[in-house]
N, C-alpha and C positions, 0 to 999 in steps of 0.2 A: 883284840876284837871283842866287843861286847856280846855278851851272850845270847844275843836276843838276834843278832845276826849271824848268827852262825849256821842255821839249816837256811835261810835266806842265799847266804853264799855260795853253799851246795847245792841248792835249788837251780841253782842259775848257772853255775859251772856246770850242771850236768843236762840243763838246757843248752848250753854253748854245744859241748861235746855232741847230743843228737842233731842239733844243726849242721855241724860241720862234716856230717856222713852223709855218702851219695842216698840220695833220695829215692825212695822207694812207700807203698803204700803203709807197710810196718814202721817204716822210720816216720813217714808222716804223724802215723798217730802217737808215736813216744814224743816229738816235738810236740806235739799239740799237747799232750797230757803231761809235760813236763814245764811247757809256760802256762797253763792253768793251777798247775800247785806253785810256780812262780812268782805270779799275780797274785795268790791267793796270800803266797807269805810276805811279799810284799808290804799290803794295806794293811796287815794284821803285825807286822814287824815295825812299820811305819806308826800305828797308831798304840803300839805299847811303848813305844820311845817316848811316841810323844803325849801321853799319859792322858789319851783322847778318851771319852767316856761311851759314844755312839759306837754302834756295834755296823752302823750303816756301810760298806765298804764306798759307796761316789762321797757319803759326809767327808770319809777319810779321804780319801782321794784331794776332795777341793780341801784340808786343812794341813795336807803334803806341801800342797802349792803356796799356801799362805804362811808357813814354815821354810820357807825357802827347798824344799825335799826333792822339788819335780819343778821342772821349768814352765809346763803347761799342763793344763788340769785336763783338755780337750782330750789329750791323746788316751791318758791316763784311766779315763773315761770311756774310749773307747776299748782299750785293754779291759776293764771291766764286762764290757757290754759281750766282750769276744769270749772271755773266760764263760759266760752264761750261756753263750750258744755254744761251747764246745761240747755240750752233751750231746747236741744236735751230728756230730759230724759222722754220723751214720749216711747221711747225706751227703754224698762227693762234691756236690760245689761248694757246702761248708764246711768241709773239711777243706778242701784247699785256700777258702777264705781265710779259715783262722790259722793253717799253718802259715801262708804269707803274709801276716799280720805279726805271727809270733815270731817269725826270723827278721822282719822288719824291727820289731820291739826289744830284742835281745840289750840292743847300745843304751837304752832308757832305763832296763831294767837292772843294766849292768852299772851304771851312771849311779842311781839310784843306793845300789848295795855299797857305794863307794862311800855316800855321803853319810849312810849308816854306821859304818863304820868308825867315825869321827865323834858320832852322838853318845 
Protein backbone atom coordinates (compact mmCIF):
# COMPACT_ATOMS: atom_id res chain seq x y z
CA UNK A 1 0.00 0.00 0.00
CA UNK A 2 1.49 3.27 -0.79
CA UNK A 3 2.52 5.44 1.90
CA UNK A 4 0.56 8.33 1.45
CA UNK A 5 -2.60 6.08 2.12
CA UNK A 6 -1.98 4.57 4.95
CA UNK A 7 -3.39 7.14 7.94
CA UNK A 8 -6.32 7.52 5.08
CA UNK A 9 -6.93 3.82 5.72
CA UNK A 10 -6.99 4.11 9.43
CA UNK A 11 -8.93 7.04 9.18
CA UNK A 12 -11.67 5.32 7.69
CA UNK A 13 -11.50 1.96 9.44
CA UNK A 14 -11.83 3.69 12.60
CA UNK A 15 -14.72 5.70 11.26
CA UNK A 16 -16.28 2.21 10.20
CA UNK A 17 -15.74 0.93 13.86
CA UNK A 18 -17.62 4.17 15.58
CA UNK A 19 -20.37 3.75 13.17
CA UNK A 20 -21.02 0.27 13.89
CA UNK A 21 -21.58 0.98 17.78
CA UNK A 22 -25.08 1.54 19.15
CA UNK A 23 -25.62 5.18 19.03
CA UNK A 24 -25.48 7.32 21.53
CA UNK A 25 -24.70 11.36 21.96
CA UNK A 26 -20.68 10.54 22.73
CA UNK A 27 -20.66 8.08 19.91
CA UNK A 28 -22.27 10.72 17.71
CA UNK A 29 -19.79 13.11 18.01
CA UNK A 30 -16.55 10.49 17.69
CA UNK A 31 -18.56 9.50 14.13
CA UNK A 32 -18.75 13.02 13.30
CA UNK A 33 -15.02 13.92 14.21
CA UNK A 34 -13.71 10.87 12.80
CA UNK A 35 -15.34 11.53 9.16
CA UNK A 36 -14.20 15.01 9.38
CA UNK A 37 -10.30 13.97 9.68
CA UNK A 38 -11.74 11.29 7.04
CA UNK A 39 -12.63 13.87 4.45
CA UNK A 40 -9.96 15.81 5.54
CA UNK A 41 -7.29 13.10 4.47
CA UNK A 42 -9.03 12.19 1.77
CA UNK A 43 -8.60 15.57 -0.49
CA UNK A 44 -5.30 16.00 1.00
CA UNK A 45 -4.35 12.01 0.19
CA UNK A 46 -6.18 12.34 -3.07
CA UNK A 47 -4.28 15.53 -4.28
CA UNK A 48 -0.56 14.45 -3.31
CA UNK A 49 -1.14 11.36 -5.56
CA UNK A 50 -2.18 13.22 -7.79
CA UNK A 51 0.53 15.70 -7.62
CA UNK A 52 -2.36 18.68 -7.66
CA UNK A 53 -0.74 22.01 -6.87
CA UNK A 54 -4.20 23.99 -5.39
CA UNK A 55 -4.36 23.68 -1.73
CA UNK A 56 -8.23 24.41 -2.54
CA UNK A 57 -9.99 21.23 -0.93
CA UNK A 58 -13.84 21.51 -3.78
CA UNK A 59 -10.53 22.37 -6.63
CA UNK A 60 -9.40 18.78 -5.46
CA UNK A 61 -12.45 17.39 -5.00
CA UNK A 62 -13.64 18.23 -8.89
CA UNK A 63 -9.90 16.98 -10.19
CA UNK A 64 -10.68 13.45 -8.00
CA UNK A 65 -13.56 13.21 -10.51
CA UNK A 66 -11.77 14.08 -13.57
CA UNK A 67 -9.00 11.38 -12.52
CA UNK A 68 -11.47 8.82 -12.44
CA UNK A 69 -10.89 8.93 -8.07
CA UNK A 70 -14.74 9.58 -7.21
CA UNK A 71 -17.78 8.76 -9.37
CA UNK A 72 -19.47 12.21 -8.69
CA UNK A 73 -17.90 15.36 -7.57
CA UNK A 74 -21.81 16.57 -6.26
CA UNK A 75 -21.60 14.21 -3.21
CA UNK A 76 -17.94 14.82 -2.78
CA UNK A 77 -18.93 18.38 -2.42
CA UNK A 78 -21.20 18.07 -0.11
CA UNK A 79 -18.85 15.91 2.19
CA UNK A 80 -16.83 18.99 2.12
CA UNK A 81 -19.50 21.50 2.89
CA UNK A 82 -20.53 18.84 6.03
CA UNK A 83 -16.71 18.48 7.13
CA UNK A 84 -17.05 22.79 7.62
CA UNK A 85 -20.04 22.67 9.53
CA UNK A 86 -18.98 20.01 11.82
CA UNK A 87 -17.55 22.69 14.05
CA UNK A 88 -21.09 23.70 14.24
CA UNK A 89 -22.41 20.59 15.82
CA UNK A 90 -22.81 22.00 19.25
CA UNK A 91 -26.08 22.52 17.59
CA UNK A 92 -28.23 19.12 17.86
CA UNK A 93 -29.86 19.30 14.54
CA UNK A 94 -26.26 19.61 13.06
CA UNK A 95 -24.91 17.34 14.74
CA UNK A 96 -27.40 14.90 13.73
CA UNK A 97 -27.25 16.18 10.04
CA UNK A 98 -23.61 15.56 9.66
CA UNK A 99 -23.55 12.23 11.62
CA UNK A 100 -26.42 10.98 8.92
CA UNK A 101 -24.44 12.15 6.31
CA UNK A 102 -21.22 10.59 7.59
CA UNK A 103 -22.75 7.03 7.99
CA UNK A 104 -24.35 7.53 4.71
CA UNK A 105 -20.65 8.54 3.23
CA UNK A 106 -18.73 5.73 4.81
CA UNK A 107 -19.16 3.40 1.09
CA UNK A 108 -17.62 6.54 -0.87
CA UNK A 109 -15.07 7.10 1.36
CA UNK A 110 -14.31 3.47 1.72
CA UNK A 111 -14.59 3.24 -2.37
CA UNK A 112 -12.27 5.90 -2.59
CA UNK A 113 -9.27 4.40 -0.23
CA UNK A 114 -9.56 1.43 -2.53
CA UNK A 115 -8.79 3.15 -5.51
CA UNK A 116 -5.83 4.84 -3.71
CA UNK A 117 -4.42 2.14 -3.13
CA UNK A 118 -3.70 0.96 -6.59
CA UNK A 119 -2.16 4.66 -7.43
Amino acid sequence: MPTATVELDKAVKNLNEAILQPKDDFLRDAVIRRFTLSVELAWKTSKKIMGTATSAPKEVVREMAQNGYIPTVDLWLQAIDMRNISSHTYKEELAEKVYSFAVSFYPSLQNLTQILKTK
